[in-house]
DOLOSE-300299 format. One line per 2 residues: number of its first residue (from 1); for each residue x, y negated, z negated of C-alpha. Coordinates in Angstrom, 2 decimals, padded with zeros to 5 digits. Example, Ala and Ser with C-alpha at 12.3 -4.5 7.8 and 13.67 -1.06 7.14 Angstrom:
2
1> 012.30:004.50:-007.80 ~ 013.67:001.06:-007.14
END
This chain:
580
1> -025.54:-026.70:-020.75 ~ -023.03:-024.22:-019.57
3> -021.99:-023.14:-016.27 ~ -020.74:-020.78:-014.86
5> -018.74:-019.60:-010.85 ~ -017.79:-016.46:-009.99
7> -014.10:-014.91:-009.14 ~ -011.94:-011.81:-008.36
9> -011.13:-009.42:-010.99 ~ -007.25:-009.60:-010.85
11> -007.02:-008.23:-014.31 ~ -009.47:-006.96:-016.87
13> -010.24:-008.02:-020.15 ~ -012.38:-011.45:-022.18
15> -010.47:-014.27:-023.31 ~ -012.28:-017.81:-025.28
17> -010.33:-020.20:-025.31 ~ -008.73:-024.21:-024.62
19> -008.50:-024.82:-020.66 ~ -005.02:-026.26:-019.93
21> -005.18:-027.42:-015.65 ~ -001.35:-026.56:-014.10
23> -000.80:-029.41:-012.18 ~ 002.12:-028.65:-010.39
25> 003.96:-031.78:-008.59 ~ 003.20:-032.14:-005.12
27> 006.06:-031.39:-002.96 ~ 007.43:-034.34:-001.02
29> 008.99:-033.73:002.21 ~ 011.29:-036.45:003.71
31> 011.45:-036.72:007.13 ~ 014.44:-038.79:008.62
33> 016.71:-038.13:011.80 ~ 020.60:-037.85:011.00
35> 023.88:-038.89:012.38 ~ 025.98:-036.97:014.67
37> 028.69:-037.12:011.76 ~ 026.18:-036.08:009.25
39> 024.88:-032.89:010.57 ~ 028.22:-030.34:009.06
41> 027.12:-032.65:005.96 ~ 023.17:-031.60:006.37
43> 024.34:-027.95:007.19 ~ 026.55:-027.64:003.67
45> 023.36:-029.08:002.27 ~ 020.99:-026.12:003.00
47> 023.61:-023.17:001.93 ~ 024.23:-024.91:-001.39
49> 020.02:-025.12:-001.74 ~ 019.88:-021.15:-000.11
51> 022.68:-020.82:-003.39 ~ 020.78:-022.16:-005.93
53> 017.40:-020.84:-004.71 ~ 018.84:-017.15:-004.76
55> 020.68:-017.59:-008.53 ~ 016.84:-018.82:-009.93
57> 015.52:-016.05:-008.35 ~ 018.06:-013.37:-009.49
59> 017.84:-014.93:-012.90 ~ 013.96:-014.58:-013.27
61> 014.40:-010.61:-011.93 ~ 016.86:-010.35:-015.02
63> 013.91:-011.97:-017.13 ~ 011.27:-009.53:-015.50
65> 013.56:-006.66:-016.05 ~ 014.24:-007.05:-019.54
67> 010.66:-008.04:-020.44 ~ 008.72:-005.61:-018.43
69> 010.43:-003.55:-016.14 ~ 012.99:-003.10:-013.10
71> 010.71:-001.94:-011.02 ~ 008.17:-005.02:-011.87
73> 011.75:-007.19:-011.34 ~ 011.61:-005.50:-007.81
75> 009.19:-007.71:-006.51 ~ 011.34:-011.09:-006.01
77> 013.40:-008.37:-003.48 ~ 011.01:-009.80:-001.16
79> 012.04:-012.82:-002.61 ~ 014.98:-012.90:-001.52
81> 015.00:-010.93:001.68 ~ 013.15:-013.94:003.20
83> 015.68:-016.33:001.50 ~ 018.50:-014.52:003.11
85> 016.80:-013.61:006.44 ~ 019.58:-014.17:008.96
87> 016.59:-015.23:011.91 ~ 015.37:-018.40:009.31
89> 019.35:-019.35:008.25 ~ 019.83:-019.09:011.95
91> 017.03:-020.95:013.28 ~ 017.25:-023.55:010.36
93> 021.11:-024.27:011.22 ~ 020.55:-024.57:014.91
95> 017.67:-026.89:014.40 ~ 019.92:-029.13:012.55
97> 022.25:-029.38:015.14 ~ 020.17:-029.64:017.77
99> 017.29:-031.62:016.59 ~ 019.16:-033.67:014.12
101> 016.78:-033.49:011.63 ~ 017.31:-033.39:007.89
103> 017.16:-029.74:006.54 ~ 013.96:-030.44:004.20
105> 011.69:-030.90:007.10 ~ 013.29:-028.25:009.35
107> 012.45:-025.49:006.03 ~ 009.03:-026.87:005.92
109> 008.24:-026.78:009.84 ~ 009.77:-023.44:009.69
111> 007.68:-022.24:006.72 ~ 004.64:-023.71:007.94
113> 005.19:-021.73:011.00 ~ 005.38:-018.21:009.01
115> 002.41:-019.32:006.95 ~ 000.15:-020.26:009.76
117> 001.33:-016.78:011.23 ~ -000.02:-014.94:008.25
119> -002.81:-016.53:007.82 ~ -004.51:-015.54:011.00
121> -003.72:-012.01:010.16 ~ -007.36:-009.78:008.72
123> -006.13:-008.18:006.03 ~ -005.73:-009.50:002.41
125> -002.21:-007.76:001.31 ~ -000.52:-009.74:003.70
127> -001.56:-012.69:003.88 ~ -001.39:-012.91:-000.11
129> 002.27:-013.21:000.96 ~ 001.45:-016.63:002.08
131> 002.09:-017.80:-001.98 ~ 005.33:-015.66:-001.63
133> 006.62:-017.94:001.06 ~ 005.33:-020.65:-000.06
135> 007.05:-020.53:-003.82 ~ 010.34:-020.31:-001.86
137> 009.83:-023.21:000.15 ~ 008.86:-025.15:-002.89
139> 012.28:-023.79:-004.84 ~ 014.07:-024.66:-001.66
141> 013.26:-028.40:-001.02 ~ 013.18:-029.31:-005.28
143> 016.84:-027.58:-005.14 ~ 017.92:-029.98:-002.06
145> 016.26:-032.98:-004.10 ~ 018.02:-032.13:-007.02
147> 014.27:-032.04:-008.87 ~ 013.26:-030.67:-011.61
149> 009.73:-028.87:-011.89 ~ 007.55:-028.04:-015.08
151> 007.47:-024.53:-016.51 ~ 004.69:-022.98:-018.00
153> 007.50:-021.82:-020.53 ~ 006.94:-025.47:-021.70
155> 003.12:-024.32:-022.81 ~ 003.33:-024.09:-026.87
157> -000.15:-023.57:-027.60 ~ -002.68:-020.85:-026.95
159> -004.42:-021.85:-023.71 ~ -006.23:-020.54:-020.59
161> -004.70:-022.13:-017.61 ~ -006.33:-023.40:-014.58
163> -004.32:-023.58:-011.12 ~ -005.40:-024.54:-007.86
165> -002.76:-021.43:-007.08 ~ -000.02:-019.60:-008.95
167> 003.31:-018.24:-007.71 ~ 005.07:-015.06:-008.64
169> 007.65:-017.36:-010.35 ~ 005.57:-019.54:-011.99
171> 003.73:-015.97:-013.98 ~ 006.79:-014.69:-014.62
173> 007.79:-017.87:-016.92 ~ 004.11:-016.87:-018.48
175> 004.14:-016.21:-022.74 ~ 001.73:-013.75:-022.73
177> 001.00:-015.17:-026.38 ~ 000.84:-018.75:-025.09
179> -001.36:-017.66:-022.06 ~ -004.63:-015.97:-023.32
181> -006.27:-015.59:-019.75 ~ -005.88:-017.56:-016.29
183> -007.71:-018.51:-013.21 ~ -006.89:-019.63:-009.66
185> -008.54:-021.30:-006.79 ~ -006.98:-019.38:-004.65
187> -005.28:-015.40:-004.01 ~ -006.57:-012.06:-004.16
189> -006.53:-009.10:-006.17 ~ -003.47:-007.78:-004.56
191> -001.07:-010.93:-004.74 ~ 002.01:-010.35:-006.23
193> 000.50:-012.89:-008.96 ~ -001.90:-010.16:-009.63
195> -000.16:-007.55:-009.90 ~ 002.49:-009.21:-012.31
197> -000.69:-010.28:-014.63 ~ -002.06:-006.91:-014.88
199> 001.38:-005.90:-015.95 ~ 001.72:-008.75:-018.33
201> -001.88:-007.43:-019.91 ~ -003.08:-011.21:-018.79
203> -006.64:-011.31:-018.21 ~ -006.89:-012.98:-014.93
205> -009.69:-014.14:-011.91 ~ -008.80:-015.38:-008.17
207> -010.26:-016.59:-005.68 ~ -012.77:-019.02:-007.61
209> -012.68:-021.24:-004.96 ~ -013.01:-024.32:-007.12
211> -012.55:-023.50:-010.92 ~ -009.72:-027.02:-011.13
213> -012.48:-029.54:-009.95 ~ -014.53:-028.13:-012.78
215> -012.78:-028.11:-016.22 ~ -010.67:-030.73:-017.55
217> -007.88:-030.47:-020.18 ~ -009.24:-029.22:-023.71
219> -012.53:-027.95:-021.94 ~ -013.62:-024.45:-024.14
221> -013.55:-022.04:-021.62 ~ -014.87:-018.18:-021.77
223> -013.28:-016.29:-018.80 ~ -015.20:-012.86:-018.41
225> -012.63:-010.65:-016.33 ~ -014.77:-007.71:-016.30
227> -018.15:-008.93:-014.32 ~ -015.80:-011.83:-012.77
229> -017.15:-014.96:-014.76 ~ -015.75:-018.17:-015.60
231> -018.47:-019.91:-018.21 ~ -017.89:-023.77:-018.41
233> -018.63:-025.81:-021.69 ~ -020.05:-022.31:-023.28
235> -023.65:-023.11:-026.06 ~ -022.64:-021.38:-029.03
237> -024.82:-018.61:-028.23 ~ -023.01:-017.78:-025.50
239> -019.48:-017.83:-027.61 ~ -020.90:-015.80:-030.28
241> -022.20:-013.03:-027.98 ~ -018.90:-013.08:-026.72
243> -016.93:-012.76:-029.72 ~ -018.44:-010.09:-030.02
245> -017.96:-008.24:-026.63 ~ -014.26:-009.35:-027.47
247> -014.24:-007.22:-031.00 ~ -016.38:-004.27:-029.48
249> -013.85:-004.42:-026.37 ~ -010.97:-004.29:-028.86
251> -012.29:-001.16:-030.72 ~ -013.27:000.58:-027.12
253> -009.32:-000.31:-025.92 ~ -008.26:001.63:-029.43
255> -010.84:004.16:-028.79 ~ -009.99:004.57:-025.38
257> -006.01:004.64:-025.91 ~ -006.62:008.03:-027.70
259> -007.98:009.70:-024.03 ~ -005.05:008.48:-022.11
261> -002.90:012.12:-022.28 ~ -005.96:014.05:-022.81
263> -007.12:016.46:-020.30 ~ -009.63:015.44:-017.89
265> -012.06:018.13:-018.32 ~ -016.07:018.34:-019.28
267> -017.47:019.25:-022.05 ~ -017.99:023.15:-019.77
269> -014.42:023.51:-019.43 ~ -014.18:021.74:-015.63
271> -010.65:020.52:-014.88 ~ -011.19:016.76:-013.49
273> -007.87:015.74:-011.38 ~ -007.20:011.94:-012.29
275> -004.90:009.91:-009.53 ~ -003.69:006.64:-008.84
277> -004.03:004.25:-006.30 ~ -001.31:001.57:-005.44
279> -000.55:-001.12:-002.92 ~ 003.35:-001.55:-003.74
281> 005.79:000.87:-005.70 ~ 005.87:-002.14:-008.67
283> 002.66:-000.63:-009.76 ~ 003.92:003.17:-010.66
285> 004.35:002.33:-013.88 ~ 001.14:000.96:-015.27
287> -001.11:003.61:-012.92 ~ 001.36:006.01:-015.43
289> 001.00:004.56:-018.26 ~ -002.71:004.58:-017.52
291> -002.94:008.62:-017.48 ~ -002.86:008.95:-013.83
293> -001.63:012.87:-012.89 ~ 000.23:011.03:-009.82
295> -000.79:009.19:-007.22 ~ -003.78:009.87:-004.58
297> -003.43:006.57:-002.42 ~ 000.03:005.02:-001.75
299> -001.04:002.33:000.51 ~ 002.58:001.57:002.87
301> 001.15:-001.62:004.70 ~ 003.10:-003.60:002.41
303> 006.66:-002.86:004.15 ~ 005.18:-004.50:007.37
305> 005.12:-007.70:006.27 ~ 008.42:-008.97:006.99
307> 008.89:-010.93:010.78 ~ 011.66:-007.86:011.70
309> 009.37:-003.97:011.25 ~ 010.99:-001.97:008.55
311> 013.50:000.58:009.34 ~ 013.53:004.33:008.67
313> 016.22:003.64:005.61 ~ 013.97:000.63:003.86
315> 011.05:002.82:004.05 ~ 012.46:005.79:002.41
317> 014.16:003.80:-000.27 ~ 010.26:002.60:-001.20
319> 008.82:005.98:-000.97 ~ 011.80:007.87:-003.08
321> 010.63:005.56:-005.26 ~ 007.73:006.59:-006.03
323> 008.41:010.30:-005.59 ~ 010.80:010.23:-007.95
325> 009.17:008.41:-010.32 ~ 005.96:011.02:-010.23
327> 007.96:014.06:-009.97 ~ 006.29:017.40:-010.22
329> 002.60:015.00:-009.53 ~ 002.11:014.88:-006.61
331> 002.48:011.14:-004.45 ~ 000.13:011.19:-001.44
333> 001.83:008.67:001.13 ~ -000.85:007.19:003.46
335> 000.97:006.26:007.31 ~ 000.13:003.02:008.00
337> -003.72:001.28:008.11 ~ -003.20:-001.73:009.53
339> -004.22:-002.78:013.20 ~ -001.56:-004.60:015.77
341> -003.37:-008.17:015.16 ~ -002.30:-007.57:011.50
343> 001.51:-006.62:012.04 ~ 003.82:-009.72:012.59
345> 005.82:-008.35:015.48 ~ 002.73:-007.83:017.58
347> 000.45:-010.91:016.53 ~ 001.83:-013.26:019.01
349> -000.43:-012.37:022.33 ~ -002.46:-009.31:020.57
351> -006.10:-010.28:019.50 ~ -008.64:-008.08:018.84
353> -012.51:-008.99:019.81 ~ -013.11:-006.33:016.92
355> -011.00:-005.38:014.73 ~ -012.83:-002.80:012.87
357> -013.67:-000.94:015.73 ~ -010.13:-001.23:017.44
359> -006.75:-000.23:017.73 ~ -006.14:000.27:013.93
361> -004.71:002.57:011.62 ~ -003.79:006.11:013.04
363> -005.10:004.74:016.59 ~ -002.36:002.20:016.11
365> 000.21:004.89:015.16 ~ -000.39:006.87:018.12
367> -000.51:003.94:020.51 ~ 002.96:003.04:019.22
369> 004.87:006.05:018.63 ~ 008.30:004.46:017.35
371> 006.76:002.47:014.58 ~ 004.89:006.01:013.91
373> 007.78:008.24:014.18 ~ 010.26:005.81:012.27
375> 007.49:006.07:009.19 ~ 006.68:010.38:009.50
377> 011.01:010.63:009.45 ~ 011.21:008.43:006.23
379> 008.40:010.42:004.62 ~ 009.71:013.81:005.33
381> 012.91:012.67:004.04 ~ 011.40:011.62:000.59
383> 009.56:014.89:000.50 ~ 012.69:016.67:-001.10
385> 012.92:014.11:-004.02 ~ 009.06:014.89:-005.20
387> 005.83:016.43:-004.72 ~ 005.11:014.24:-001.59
389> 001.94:014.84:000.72 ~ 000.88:012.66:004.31
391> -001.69:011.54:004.86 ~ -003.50:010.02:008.20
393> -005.95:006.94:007.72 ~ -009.24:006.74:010.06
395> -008.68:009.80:012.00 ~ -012.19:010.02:014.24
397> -011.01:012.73:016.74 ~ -009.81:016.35:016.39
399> -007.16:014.98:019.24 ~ -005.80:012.44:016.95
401> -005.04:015.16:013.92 ~ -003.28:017.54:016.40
403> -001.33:014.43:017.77 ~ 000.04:013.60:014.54
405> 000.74:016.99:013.41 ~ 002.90:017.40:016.86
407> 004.66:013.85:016.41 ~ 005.29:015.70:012.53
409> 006.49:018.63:014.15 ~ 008.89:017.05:016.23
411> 010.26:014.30:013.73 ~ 010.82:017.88:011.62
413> 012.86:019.00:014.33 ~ 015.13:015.38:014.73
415> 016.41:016.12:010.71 ~ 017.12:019.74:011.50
417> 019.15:019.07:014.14 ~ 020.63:016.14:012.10
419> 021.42:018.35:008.99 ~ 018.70:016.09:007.17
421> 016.65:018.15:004.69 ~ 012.51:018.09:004.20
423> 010.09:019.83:002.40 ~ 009.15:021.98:005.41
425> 005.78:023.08:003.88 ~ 004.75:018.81:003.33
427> 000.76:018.96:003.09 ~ -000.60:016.98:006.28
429> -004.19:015.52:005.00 ~ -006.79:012.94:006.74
431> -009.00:010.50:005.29 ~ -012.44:011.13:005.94
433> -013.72:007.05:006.49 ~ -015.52:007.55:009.74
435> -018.86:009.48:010.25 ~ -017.74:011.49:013.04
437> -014.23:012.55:011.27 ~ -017.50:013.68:008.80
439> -019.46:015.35:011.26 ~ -016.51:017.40:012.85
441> -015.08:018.35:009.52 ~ -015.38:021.63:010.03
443> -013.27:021.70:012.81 ~ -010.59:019.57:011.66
445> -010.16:021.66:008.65 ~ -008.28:024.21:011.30
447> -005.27:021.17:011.28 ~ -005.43:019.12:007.97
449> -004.50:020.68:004.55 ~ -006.52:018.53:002.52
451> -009.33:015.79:002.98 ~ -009.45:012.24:001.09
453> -012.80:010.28:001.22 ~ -012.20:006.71:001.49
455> -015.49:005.37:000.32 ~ -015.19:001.72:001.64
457> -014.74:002.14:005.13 ~ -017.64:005.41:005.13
459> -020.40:003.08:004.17 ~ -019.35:000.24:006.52
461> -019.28:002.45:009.01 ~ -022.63:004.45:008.12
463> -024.47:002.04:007.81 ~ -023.26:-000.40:010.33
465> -022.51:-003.39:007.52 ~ -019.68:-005.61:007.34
467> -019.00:-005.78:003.67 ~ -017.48:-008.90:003.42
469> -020.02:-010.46:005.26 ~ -022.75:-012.61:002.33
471> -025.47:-012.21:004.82 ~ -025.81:-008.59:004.82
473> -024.19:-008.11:001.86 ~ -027.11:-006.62:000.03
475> -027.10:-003.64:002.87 ~ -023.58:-002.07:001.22
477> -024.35:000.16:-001.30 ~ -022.90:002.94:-002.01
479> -026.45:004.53:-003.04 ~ -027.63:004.30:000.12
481> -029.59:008.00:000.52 ~ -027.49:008.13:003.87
483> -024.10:007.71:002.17 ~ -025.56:010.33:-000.34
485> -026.19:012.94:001.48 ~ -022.53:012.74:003.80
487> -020.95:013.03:000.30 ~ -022.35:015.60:-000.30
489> -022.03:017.49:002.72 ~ -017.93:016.95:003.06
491> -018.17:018.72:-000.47 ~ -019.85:021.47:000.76
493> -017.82:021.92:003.89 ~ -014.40:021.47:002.23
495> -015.50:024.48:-000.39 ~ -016.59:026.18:002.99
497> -013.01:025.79:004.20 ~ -011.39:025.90:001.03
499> -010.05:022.43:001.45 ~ -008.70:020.29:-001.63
501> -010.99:017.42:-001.45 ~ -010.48:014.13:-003.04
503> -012.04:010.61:-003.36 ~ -010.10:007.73:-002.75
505> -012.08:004.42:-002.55 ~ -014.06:002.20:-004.71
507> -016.56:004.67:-006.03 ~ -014.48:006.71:-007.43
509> -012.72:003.96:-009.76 ~ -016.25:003.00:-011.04
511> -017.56:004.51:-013.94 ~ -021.12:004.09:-012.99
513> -020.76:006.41:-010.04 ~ -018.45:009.32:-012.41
515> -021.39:011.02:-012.82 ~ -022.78:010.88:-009.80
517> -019.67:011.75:-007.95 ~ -019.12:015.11:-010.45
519> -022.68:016.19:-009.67 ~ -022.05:016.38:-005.50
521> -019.28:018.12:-006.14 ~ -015.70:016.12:-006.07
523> -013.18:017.43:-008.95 ~ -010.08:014.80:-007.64
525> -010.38:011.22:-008.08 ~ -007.74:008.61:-007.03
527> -008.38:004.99:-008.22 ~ -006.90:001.90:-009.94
529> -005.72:001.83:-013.24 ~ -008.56:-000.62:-014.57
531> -010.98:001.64:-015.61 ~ -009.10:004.97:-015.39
533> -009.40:005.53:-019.06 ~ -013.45:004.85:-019.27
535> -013.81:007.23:-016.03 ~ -011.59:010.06:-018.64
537> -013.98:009.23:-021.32 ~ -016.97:009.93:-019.23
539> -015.58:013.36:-018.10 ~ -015.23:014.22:-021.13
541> -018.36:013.71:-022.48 ~ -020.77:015.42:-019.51
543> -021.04:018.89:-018.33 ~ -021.49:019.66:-014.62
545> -024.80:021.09:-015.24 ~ -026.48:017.74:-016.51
547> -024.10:015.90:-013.66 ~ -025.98:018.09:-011.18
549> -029.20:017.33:-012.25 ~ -028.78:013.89:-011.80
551> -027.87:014.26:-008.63 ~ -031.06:016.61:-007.91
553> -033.07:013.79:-009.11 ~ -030.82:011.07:-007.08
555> -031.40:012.67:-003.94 ~ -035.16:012.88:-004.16
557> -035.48:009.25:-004.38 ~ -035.46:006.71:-000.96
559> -034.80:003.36:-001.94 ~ -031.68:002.26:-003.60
561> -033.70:000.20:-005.86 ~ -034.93:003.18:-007.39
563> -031.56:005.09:-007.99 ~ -029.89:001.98:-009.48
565> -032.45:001.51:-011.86 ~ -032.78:005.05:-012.97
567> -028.67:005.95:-012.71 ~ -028.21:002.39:-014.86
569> -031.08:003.99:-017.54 ~ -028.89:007.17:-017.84
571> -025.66:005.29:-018.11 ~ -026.84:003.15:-021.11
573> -028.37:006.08:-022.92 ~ -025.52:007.91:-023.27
575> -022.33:005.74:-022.69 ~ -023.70:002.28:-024.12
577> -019.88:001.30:-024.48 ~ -019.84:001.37:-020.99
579> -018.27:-002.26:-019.66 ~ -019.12:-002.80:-016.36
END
């Protein structure tokens, strides 16, 4: 009898297949005291490890590069800033000398410390950055041991590989003809790991808590990457139906290729903006390669990761990126939506008692103005290299949006008076993620340019439901009649105002809701690149007309029950290729 757990969609697609279990060696740190006379010895010891450590890491970003892309290479940057961070080499050489310790344990004590850092910190981007840290530790102490570790280069047969965890590293060694699917134990959906799979075209789940203790070597595996299902020791039913999801999905990818440059428009002529939304600049090129008409959501929280806050020169160099990269599309540059419990530099004596309802995002901004104004002068200074737009997360008061656009105002004035140029006409927009930003919309169209609806945080908030919370769970949905009707009256007010309007979180990169979402009214739809050529597909097969009616329908009923079952009905009649 089969079994099955459940994981994180890292990266779409259905692979059958041989389960291979990654056993990496366990890392053994020695722990001895040293000499007086052995601690310039212990010292030359660490900078020919930090040596080695940097040349494997340069060398796999020349792999990367060649096989996928610079910009995918980009992510061991990271890499090595933390390698070369003078505060570690510091702190490392001074514990030698004054602890007399040998160097392995002082790198592990210190890494441990950084790790136990992130791991306190509530939100998923960063501490995904734990494996980061983690892989360089490991590179570190096997380089001062002189050891040498497997490589899933080694792999010379078609396999799907189980991990307890994977490291950047250890994917980019991956033959994507070797490697027909993998899944972790641990890791998230934005993990550098991720990312690098989705690029790869590697099917991939996360987060499966404990996927190892369940499949030995050989095992036939099915891993289901689009409802986020590993099926143990399949019955031969189950293989066969899903040989033939596989072939079906195979014709669908063909089919779908064909709507990747096609306009996004229904079949009554309705132009349908497609965007992209991405956590770090690595991902440009497959939201691009995807269709995306530019980007919608460029989430900045990963430049605060490091111990030291980004300055003004990193974070333009990240957003240029980008900018440049999309030029004419437009790149819509969210400030950062992160709260001070989350941000390394403040962690230390900041705690939140709630962190959803506290000093976060924009309220964070405004509470520390440097960190704010440091972020508005590297965005203004991109603006020239692109079609770049700000945006402001979680703005709840009409004081907050005329705060920012003042602090904008006067960073504007800081390059003029530098000589510095800027798009001086740089769209200012909000996200719309809290019901009274909803309720007041009205108003703040007077100082915003455009609105964003970020779906995610609107329901949580609506409805009073934390989503990650399994208890309550079953109370987010986005078909809540509640949820409905605030959709649908932001549409109406934004057409009042005559304010572009766009939809930014998970709803809008789920083709079940495309209808839906066309019918109250949204024409701009920012999302990830996993199902951005279904959503295309779906455009351009409805009119707005039979969109509308669905929503007539929609809104007439009370329980959520009811829409799913009748939205679900209308999906399968007419899209029956539909995946998920």
């Amino acid at each position: 009898m089969s079994t099955r757990i459940k994981g994180t969609i890292a990266s779409p697609g259905i692979k059958i297949g041989k389960a291979y279990v990654y056993k990496t060696a366990e890392t053994i740190i020695p722990k001895y005291l040293i000499k007086e006379s052995e601690i310039e010895s212990e010292v030359h010891r660490y900078h020919q490890s930090l040596e080695k450590t940097r040349d494997e890491i340069k060398a796999i970003q020349e792999q990367i590069a060649q096989s996928l892309s610079t910009d995918m290479a980009d992510i061991f940057t990271s890499h090595l800033m933390v390698l070369e961070d003078p505060i570690i080499t510091e702190k490392a050489i001074n514990s030698i000398r004054t602890e007399k310790r040998n160097v392995e344990w002082i790198i592990n004590d210190i890494t441990l410390e950084l790790i136990k850092s992130l791991s306190t910190i509530d939100d998923d981007y960063l501490r995904e950055r734990i494996i980061d840290i983690s892989d360089i530790n490991k590179r570190l102490i096997n380089n001062l041991q002189k050891r040498h570790t497997d490589s899933l280069k080694d792999i010379n047969e078609e396999v799907i590989l189980f991990s307890r965890d994977l490291t950047p590293s250890d994917t980019a060694m991956m033959d994507r003809n070797r490697i027909l699917a993998f899944v972790t134990d641990k890791g998230g959906r934005t993990s550098h790991t991720a990312i690098m799979a989705r690029a790869l075209e590697i099917p991939a789940l996360v987060g499966t808590l404990n996927s190892t203790s369940m499949v030995r070597d050989g095992d036939t595996v099915i891993v289901d990457a689009l409802h986020g299902i590993v099926i143990f020791n399949p019955t031969k039913e189950e293989i066969n139906e899903y040989r033939r999801n596989i072939k079906d999905l195979q014709a669908l990818d063909q089919e779908l290729a064909k709507f990747t440059h096609l306009p996004s428009k229904t079949t009554d002529d309705i132009e349908i903006f497609l965007y992209g939304n991405i956590e770090i600049p690595e991902e440009m090129s497959i939201i691009k390669g995807h269709g995306a008409q530019g980007i919608g959501l460029f989430r900045s929280e990963f430049l605060f990761l490091d111990k030291s806050l980004p300055d003004e020169e990193k974070q333009y160099q990240e957003y240029r990126k980008v900018a440049e990269h999309f030029n004419p599309m437009p790149v819509t540059i969210r400030t950062l939506d992160v709260g001070g419990d989350k941000i390394y530099s403040y962690n230390q004596e900041y705690k939140e008692r709630n962190p959803f309802l506290g000093c976060r995002a924009v309220r964070f901004s405004l509470e520390h103005e440097d960190i704010f104004r440091t972020q508005i002068r590297s965005i203004l200074r991109a603006s020239t290299l692109g079609n770049v737009k700000i945006m402001f997360p979680m703005i709840s008061t009409i004081e907050e949006i005329i705060r920012c656009r003042e602090i904008t105002a006067e960073c504007m004035s800081e390059l003029s008076a530098l000589g510095i140029p800027y798009d001086e006409n740089i769209p200012i927009g909000i996200m719309i993620e809290v019901p009274s930003a909803l309720i007041n919309a009205d108003k703040l169209a007077k100082y915003a340019h455009f609105f964003s609806v970020g779906t995610n945080d609107l329901i949580q908030y609506t409805i009073a439901v934390d989503r990650i919370s399994e208890k309550i769970a079953y109370l987010y949905n986005p078909l809540d009649l509640s949820i409905l009707r605030l959709l649908k009256s932001i549409v109406e007010t934004s057409k009042k105002f005559d304010i572009p309007l766009s939809i930014c979180g998970e709803m809008a990169g789920e083709p079940r809701y495309t209808m839906l979402l066309l019918g109250l009214g949204f024409r701009e739809f920012s999302m990830s690149s996993a199902y951005m050529q279904q959503i295309k597909r779906i455009i351009r097969s409805v009119s707005i007309t039979e969109c509308d009616d669905l929503v007539k329908v929609l809104l007439e009923m009370e329980t959520t029950d009811e829409k799913e079952k009748y939205l679900l009905q209308t999906l399968r009649s007419r899209f029956p290729w539909l995946t998920p």
